[in-house]
C-alpha positions as CSV (number, residue, x, y, z in Angstrom):
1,X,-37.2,-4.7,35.4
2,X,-40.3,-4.1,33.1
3,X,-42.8,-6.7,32.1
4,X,-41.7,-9.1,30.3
5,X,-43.3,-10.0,26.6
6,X,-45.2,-12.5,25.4
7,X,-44.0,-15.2,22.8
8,X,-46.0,-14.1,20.5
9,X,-44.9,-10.4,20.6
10,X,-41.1,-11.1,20.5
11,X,-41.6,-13.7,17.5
12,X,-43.7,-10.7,15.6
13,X,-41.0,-8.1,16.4
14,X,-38.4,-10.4,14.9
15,X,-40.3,-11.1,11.9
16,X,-40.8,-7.6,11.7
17,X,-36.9,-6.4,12.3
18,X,-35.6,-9.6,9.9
19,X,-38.3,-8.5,7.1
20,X,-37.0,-4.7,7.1
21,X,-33.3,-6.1,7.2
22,X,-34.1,-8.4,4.0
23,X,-36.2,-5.6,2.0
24,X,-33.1,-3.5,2.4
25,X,-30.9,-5.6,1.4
26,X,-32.8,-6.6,-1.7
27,X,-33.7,-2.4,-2.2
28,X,-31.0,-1.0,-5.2
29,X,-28.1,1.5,-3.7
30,X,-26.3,4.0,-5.6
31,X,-23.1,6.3,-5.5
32,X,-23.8,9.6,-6.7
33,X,-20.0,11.6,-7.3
34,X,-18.3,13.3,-9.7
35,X,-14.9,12.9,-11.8
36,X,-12.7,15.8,-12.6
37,X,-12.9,19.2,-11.8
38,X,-16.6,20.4,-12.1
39,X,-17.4,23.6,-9.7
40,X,-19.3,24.1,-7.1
41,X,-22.9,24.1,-8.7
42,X,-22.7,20.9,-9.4
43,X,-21.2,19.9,-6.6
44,X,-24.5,21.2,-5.1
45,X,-26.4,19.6,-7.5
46,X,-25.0,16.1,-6.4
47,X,-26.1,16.8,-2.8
48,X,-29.4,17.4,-4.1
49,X,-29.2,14.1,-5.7
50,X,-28.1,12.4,-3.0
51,X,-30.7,13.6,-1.3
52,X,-33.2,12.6,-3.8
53,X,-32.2,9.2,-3.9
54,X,-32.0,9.0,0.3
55,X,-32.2,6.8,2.2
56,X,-30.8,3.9,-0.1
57,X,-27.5,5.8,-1.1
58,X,-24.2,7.0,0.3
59,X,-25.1,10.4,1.4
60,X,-21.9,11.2,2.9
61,X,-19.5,9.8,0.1
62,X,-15.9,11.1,0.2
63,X,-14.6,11.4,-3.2
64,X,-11.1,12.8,-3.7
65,X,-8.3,13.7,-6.5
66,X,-6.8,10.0,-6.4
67,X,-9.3,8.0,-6.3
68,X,-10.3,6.1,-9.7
69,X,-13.6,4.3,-11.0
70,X,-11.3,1.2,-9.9
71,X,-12.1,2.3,-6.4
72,X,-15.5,2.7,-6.1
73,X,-16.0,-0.2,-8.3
74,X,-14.4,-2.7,-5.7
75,X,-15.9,-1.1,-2.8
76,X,-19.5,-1.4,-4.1
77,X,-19.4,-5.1,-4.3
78,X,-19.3,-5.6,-0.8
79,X,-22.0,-2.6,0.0
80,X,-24.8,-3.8,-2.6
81,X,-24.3,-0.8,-5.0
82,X,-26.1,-1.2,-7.9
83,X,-25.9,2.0,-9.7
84,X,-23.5,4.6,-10.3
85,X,-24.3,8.2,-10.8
86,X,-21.5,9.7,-12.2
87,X,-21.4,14.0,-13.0
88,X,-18.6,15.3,-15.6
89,X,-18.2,18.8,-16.7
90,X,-16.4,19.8,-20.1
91,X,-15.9,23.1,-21.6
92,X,-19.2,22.9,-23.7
93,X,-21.5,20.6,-21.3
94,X,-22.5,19.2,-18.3
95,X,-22.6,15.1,-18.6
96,X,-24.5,12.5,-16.5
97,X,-23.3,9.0,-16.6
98,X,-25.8,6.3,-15.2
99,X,-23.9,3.4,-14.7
100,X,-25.2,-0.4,-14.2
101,X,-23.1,-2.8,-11.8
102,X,-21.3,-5.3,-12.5
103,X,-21.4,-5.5,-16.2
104,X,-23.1,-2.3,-17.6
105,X,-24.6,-0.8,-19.4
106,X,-24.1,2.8,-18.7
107,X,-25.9,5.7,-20.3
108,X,-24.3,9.1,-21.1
109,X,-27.2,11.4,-20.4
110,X,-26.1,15.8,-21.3
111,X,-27.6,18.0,-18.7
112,X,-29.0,20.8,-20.9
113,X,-30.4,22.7,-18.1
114,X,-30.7,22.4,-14.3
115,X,-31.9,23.9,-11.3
116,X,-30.6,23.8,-7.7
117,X,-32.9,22.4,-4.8
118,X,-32.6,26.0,-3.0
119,X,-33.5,27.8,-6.0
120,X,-36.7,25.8,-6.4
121,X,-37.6,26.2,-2.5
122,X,-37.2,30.0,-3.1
123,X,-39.7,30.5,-5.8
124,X,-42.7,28.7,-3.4
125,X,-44.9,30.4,-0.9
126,X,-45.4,27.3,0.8
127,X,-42.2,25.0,0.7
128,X,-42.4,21.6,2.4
129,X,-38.8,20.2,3.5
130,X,-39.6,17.9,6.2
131,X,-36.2,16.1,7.1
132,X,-38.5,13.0,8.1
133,X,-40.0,12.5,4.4
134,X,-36.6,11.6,3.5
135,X,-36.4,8.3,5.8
136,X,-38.7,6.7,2.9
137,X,-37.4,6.0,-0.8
138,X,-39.7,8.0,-3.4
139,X,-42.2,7.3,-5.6
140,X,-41.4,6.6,-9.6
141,X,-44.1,7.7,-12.0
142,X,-42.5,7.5,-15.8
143,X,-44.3,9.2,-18.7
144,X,-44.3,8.5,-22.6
145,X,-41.8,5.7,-22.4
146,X,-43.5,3.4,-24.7
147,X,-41.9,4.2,-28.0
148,X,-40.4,0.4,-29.6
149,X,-37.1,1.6,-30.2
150,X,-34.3,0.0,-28.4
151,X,-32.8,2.5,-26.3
152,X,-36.0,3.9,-25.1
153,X,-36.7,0.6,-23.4
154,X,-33.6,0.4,-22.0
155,X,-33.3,3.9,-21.0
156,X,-36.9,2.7,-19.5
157,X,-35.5,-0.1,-17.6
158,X,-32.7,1.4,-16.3
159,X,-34.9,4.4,-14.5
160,X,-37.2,1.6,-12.9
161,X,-34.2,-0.3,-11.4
162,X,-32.6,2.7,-9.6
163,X,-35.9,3.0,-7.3
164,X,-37.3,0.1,-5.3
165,X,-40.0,-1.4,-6.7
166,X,-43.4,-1.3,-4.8
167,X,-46.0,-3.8,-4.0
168,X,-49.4,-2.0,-4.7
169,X,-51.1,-4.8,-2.6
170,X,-48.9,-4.4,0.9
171,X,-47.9,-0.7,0.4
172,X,-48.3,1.7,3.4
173,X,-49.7,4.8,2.5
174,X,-47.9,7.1,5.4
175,X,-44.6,5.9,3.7
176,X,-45.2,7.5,0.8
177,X,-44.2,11.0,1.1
178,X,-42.3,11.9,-2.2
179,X,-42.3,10.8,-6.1
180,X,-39.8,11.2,-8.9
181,X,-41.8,11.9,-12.1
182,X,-39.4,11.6,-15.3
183,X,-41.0,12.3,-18.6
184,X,-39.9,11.5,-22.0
185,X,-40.6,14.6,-24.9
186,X,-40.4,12.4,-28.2
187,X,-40.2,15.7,-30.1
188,X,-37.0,16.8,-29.1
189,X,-35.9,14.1,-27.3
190,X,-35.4,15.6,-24.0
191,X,-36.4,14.0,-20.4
192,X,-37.8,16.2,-17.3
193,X,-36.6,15.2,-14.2
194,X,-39.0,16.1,-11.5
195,X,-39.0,15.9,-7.6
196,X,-42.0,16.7,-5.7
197,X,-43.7,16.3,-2.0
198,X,-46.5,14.2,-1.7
199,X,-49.1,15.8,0.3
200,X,-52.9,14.6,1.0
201,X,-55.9,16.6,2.1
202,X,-60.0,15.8,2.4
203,X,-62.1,17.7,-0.2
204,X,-65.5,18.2,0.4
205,X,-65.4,20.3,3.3
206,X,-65.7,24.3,3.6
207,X,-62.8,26.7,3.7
208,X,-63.7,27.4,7.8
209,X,-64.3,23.8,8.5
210,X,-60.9,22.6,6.5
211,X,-58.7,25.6,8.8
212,X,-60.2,23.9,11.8
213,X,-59.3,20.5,11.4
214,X,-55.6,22.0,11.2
215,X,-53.4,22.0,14.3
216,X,-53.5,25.4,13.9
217,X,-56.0,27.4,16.1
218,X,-58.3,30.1,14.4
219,X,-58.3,33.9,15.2
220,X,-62.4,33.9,15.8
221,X,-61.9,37.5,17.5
222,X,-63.8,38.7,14.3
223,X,-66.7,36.4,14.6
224,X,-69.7,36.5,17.6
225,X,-70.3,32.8,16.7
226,X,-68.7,30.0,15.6
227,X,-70.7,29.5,12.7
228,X,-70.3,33.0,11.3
229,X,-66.4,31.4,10.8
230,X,-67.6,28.4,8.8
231,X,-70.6,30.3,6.9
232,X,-68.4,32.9,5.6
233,X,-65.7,30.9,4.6
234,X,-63.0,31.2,7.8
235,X,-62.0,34.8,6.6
236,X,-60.0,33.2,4.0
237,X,-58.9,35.1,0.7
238,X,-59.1,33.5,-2.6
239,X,-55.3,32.8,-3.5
240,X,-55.3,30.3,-0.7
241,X,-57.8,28.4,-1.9
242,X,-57.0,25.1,-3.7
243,X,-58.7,24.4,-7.1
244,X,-59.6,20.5,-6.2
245,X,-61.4,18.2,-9.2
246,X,-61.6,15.1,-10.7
247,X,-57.9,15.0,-11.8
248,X,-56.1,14.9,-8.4
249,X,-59.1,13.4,-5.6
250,X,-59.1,10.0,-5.0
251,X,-60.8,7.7,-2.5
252,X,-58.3,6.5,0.2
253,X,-57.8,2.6,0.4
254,X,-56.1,3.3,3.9
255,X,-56.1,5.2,6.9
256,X,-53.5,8.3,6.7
257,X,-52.1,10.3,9.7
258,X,-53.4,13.5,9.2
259,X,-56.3,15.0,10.0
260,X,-59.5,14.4,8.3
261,X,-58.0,11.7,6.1
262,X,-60.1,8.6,6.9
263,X,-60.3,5.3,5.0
264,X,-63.0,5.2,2.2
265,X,-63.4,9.1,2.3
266,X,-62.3,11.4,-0.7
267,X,-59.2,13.3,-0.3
268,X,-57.1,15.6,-2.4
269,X,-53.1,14.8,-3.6
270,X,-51.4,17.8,-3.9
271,X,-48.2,18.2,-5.0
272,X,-45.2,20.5,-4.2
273,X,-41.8,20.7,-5.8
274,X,-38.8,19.6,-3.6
275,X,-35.8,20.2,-6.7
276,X,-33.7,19.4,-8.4
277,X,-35.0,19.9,-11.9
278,X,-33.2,18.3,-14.9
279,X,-33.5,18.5,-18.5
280,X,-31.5,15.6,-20.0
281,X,-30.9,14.2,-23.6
282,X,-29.9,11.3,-24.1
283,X,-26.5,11.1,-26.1
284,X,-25.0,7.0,-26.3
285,X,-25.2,3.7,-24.5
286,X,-22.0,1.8,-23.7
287,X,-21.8,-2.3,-23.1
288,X,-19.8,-2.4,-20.0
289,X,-19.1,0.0,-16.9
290,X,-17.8,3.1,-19.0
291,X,-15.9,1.2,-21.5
292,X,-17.4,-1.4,-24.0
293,X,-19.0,-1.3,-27.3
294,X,-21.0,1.9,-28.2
295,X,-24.8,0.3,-28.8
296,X,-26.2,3.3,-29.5
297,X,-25.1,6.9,-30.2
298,X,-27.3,9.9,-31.0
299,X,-24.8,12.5,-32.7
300,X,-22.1,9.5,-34.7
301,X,-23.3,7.0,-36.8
302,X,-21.2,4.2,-37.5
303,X,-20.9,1.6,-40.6
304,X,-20.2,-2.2,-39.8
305,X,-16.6,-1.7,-40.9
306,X,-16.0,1.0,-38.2
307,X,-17.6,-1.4,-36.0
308,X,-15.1,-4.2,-36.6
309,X,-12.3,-2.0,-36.4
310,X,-13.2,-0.5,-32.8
311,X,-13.4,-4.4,-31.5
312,X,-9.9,-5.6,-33.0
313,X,-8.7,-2.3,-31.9
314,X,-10.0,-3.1,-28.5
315,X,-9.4,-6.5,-28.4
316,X,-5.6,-6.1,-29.5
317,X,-5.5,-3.6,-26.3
318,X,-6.6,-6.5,-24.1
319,X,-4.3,-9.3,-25.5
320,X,-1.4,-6.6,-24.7
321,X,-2.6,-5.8,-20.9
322,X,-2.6,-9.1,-20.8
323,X,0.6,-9.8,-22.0
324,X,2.0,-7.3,-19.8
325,X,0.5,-8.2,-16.9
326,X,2.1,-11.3,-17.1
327,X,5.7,-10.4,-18.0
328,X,4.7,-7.6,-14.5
329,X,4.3,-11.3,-12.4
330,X,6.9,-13.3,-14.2
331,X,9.4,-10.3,-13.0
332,X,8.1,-10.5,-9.5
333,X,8.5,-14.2,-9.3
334,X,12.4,-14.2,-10.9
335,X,13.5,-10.9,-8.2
336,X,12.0,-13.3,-5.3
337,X,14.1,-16.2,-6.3
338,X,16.9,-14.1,-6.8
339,X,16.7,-12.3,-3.5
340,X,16.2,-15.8,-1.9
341,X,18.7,-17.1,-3.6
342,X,21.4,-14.4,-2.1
343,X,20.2,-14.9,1.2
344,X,21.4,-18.7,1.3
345,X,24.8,-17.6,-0.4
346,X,24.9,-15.2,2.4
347,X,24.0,-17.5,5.3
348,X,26.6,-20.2,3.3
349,X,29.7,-17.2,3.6
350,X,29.0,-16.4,7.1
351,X,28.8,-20.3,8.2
352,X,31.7,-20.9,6.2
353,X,34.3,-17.6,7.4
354,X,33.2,-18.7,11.1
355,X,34.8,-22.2,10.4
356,X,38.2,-20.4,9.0
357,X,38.9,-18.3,11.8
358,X,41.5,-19.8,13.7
359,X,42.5,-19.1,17.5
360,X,44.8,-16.7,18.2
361,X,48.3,-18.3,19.4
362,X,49.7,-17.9,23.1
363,X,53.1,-16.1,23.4
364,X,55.8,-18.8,23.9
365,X,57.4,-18.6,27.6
366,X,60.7,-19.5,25.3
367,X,60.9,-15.8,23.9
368,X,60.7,-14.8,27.5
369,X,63.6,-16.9,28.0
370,X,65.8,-15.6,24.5
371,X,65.5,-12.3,25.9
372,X,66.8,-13.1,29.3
373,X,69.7,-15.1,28.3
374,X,70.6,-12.3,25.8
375,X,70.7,-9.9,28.3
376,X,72.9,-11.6,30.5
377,X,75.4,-12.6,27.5
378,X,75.7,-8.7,27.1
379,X,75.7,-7.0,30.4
380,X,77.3,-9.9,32.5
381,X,74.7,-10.3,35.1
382,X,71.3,-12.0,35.5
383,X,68.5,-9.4,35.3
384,X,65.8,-8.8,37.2
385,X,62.6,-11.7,37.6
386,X,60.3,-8.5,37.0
387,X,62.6,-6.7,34.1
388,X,61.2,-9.3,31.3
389,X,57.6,-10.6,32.8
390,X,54.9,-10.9,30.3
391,X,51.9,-8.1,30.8
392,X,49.2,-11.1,30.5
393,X,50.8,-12.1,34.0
394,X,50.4,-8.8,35.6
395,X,48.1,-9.1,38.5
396,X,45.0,-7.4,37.3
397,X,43.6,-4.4,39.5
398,X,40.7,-5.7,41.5
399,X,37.3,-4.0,41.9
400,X,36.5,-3.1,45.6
401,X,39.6,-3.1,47.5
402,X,42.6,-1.0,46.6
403,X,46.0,-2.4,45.1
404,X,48.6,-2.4,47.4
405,X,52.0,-0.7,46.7
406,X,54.8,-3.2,45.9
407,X,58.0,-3.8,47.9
408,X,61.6,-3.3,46.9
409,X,64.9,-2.7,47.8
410,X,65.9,0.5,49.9
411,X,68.2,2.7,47.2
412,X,70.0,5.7,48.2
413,X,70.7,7.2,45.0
414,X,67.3,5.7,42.8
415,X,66.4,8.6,40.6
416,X,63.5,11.1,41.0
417,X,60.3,8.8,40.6
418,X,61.6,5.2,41.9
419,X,59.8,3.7,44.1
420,X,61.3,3.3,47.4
421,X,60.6,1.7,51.2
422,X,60.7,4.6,53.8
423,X,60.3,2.7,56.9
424,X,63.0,0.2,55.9
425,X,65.8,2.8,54.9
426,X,64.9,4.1,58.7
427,X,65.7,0.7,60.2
428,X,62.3,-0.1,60.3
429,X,60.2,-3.2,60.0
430,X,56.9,-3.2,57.6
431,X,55.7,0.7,55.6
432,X,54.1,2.0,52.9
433,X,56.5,2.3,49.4
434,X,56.3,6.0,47.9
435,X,58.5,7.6,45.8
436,X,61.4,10.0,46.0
437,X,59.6,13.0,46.1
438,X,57.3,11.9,47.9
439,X,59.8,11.8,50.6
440,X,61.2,14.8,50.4
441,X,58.2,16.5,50.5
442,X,57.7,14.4,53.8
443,X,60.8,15.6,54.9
444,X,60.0,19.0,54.2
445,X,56.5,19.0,55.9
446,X,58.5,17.5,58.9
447,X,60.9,20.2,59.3
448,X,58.4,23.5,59.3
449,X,56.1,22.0,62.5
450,X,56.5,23.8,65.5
451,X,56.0,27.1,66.8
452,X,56.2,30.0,64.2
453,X,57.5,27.3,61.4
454,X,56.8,29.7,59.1
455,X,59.0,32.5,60.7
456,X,61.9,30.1,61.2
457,X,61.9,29.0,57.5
458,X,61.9,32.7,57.0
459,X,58.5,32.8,54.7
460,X,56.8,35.2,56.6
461,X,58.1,39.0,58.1
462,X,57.3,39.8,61.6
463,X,55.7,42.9,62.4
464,X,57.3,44.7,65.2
465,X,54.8,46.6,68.1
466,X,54.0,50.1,67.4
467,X,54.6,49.8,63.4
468,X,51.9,50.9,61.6
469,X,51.2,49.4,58.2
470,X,49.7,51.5,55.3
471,X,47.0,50.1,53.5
472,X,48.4,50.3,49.3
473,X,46.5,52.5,47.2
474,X,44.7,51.0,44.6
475,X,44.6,52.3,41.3
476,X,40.9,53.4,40.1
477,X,40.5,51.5,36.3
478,X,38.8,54.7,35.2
479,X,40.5,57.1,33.0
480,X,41.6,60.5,34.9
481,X,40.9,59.6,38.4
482,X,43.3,58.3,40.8
């Protein structure tokens, strides 16, 4: 076993692990999915977003054909969802939907252009897709969004909320590895949607001195000295240098890991594009989750009387849902007492034709006795005890040992199948009952043993000595030989 901690450790470790657990929950999730059929650009294009918006979103969301808004409405509850991104294609354009849980609003943004995150990587010399800059939620820096009107502050708002908000005086530096940068053109009335790596690097050093400070060693097979590298500028051409001023070097409050990036020195924030890039325009503003009163609309402008209409039209929809709903649970209740209901009436005829039945009556021994007296009234004589014996008083054939044949009188002239005693007809005392033919074929048996029993019965021809038989010729079944 290891050492054991201290106290004090295992109490800061905790606070530590229950901090990160409560800033998580607190942090705002999205779904990012599409509705309807929409291609497979843009079904790129919401990986990308997905990816943008890692690590507080559902990055592997299944989304298929059946599913409704329903769904992903009642599932989001109970995962802290907080936003909805929602991608729709018509014939014309390409939609964006940014919904707000649980009661709205949601903001129908159209997608004038876009580019993939691929394409973007593609057109860069340098690209910087580090899988671990994506373990930390991204920077927001918004632009231009301080016009009075209404929906710019909400549009305003609603961008803030999507992205955790960041405490400038507890902040760690290393986490911050990408920003979002979303700016509003009040000419036309367009936002840019930007993505970029953040990458910092100390200024104030020479081009030789800056390539050594990189993990990367030097080819210094050129150079007698060392400081022929660092006096004539590490061999480097003049497209990689970086144009560094005023408007991107800033003096770090922190310690960053990387080399030559030291608290209080100057240092250099570059930036490089990730994707994906969006040009969005901002076409109405709904009350609810994608249904509600239209606050604002860009292209249709509404009087108060068209206003008024919309809600009584609306409002006389929901009095009919309603309405049905409940003549949908009065039906339920009525078919469940009805279905109950049978099921007593059933259990009541069962009970009730299981009292009705009545035993089945015994035969009468005075039949028994009709038909015996009858026969006697017309032949003249008493018949047999067995001639008119009920078949419930047969003796039943038992299971294990055999049923024994039944005695009767010896009868000389009983027909072909009677059952007679052999032993007794001989004068003999006890025997086995068989019938008729049974005894003549005893008989029969009896009279061929012996010597040459065959011969004397004349079944078989002897063959005298000296005679020679000839073996028959056979027929060959083939046609034309013999």
């Amino acid at each position: 076993m290891g050492k054991k901690r201290s106290k004090a450790i295992r109490t800061v470790r905790t606070k530590q692990q229950t901090g990160q657990e409560e800033e998580y929950r607190k942090a705002p999730h999205s779904f990012v999915f599409h509705r309807g059929h929409v291609g497979k650009n843009i079904l790129q294009l919401i990986k990308d977003m997905r990816q943008l918006m890692e690590p507080y979103t559902a990055s592997k969301l299944q989304v298929r054909k059946k599913n409704v808004l329903k769904d992903f409405v009642s599932v989001a509850g109970e995962l802290g969802v907080s936003h909805f991104l929602i991608y729709t294609k018509s014939d014309i354009n390409v939609h964006l939907r940014v919904c707000r849980l649980s009661r709205g609003p949601t903001l129908t943004f159209r997608v004038q252009d876009y580019t993939l995150c691929r394409d973007v990587v593609s057109a860069l010399k340098k690209p910087n897709m580090d899988p671990k800059q994506f373990n930390h939620h991204p920077l927001l820096v918004m632009n231009n969004f301080s016009g009075g009107e209404m929906h710019i502050k909400l549009m305003s708002t609603m961008f803030q909320n999507m992205f955790p908000s960041i405490n400038i005086n507890k902040v760690n530096l290393n986490n911050i590895k990408r920003c979002v940068m979303i700016n509003y053109n009040s000419e036309d009335k367009t936002i840019d949607f930007r993505h970029y790596n953040v990458k910092v690097v100390p200024v104030g050093l020479s081009r030789g001195v800056r390539k050594l400070i990189k993990a990367e060693v030097p080819d210094l097979s050129r150079f007698s000295d060392v400081s022929d590298f660092i006096t004539k500028g590490g061999n480097l051409s003049e497209s990689e240098a970086e144009l560094d001023g005023d408007h991107n070097e800033v003096v770090l409050p922190q310690d960053i890991k990387s080399r030559g990036n030291i608290r209080t020195a100057k240092s250099a924030i570059r930036l490089t594009e990730v994707g994906p890039r969006l040009t969005l325009q901002l076409i109405k503003i709904e009350d609810g989750v994608c249904q509600g009163d239209v606050m604002f609309h860009e292209l249709v402008q509404k009087t108060e009387k068209d206003i008024q209409k919309i809600r009584a039209l609306r409002e006389s929809k929901r009095k009919l849902k309603e309405l049905r709903k409940k003549q949908q649970a009065e039906n339920v209740r009525k078919k469940a007492l009805q279905k109950e209901e049978h099921k007593q009436n059933s259990l009541r005829g069962m009970s009730k034709e299981a009292d009705d039945v009545e035993e089945p009556e015994l035969p009468d021994d005075s039949d028994e006795d009709d038909d015996a007296a009858y026969y006697k009234e017309e032949v003249g004589q008493a018949p047999d005890p067995e001639l008119f014996q009920r078949a419930s008083r047969k003796r039943k054939k038992t299971h294990g040992s055999p049923m024994p044949f039944k005695k009767s009188r010896p009868s000389s002239g009983a027909p072909k199948g009677h059952k007679v005693n052999l032993t007794k007809a001989r004068g003999q005392k006890g025997g086995k009952v068989a019938t008729r033919s049974q005894e003549e074929g005893y008989r029969k048996v009896k009279g061929m043993r012996g010597d040459n029993s065959k011969q004397k019965q004349g079944l078989k021809k002897p063959r005298r000595s000296g005679e020679v038989t000839k073996k028959p010729k056979f027929k060959s079944k083939r046609k034309g030989r013999k």
